[in-house]
C-alpha positions as CSV (number, residue, x, y, z in Angstrom):
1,X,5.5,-6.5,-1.5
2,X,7.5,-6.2,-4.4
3,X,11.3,-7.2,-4.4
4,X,11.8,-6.6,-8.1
5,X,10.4,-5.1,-10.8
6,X,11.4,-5.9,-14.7
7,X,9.9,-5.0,-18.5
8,X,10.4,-6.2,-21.5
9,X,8.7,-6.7,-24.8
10,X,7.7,-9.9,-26.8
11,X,6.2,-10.2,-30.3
12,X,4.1,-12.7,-31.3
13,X,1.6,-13.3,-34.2
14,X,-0.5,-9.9,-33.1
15,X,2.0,-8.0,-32.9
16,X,4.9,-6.6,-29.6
17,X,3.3,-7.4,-26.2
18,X,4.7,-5.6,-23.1
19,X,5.7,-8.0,-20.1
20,X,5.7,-6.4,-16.5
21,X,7.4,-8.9,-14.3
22,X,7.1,-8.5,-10.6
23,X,9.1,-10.7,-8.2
24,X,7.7,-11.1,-4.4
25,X,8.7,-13.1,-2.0
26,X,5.2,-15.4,-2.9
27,X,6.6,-15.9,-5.9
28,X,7.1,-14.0,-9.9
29,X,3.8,-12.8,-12.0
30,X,4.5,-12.1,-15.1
31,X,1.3,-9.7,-17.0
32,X,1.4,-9.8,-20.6
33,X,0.1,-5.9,-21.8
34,X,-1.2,-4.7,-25.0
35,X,-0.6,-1.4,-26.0
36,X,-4.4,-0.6,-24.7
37,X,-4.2,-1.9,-21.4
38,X,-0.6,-0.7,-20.9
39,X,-1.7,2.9,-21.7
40,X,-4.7,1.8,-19.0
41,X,-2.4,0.9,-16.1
42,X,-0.2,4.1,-16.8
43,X,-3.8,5.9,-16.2
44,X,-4.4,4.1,-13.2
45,X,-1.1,4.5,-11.9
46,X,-1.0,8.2,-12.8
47,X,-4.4,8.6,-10.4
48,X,-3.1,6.6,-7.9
49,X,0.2,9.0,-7.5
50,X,-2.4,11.6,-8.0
51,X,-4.6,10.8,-5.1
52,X,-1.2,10.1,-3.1
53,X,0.3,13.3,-3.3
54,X,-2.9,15.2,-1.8
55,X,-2.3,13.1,1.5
């Protein structure tokens, strides 16, 4: 379960990559996004509230 949630944004040699940070009580993970697979996990999420709000 998720405590905290944070975003920010690096750049490295590629280019600006999107950090998600989530703190739990197991511990931070930290998911390094580019733009692709951020624009994928807004999709997913976007179902996911989809599918949700039918219940």
């Amino acid at each position: 379960m998720p405590t905290e949630i944070h975003v920010g944004t690096v750049d490295d040699d590629k280019g600006a990559l999107g950090i998600l940070s989530i703190h739990t009580a197991a511990g931070l993970l930290d998911i390094a996004l580019e733009p692709p697979a951020a624009e994928a996990l807004i999709n997913a999420i976007v179902s996911i509230k989809t599918k949700l709000a039918e219940v």
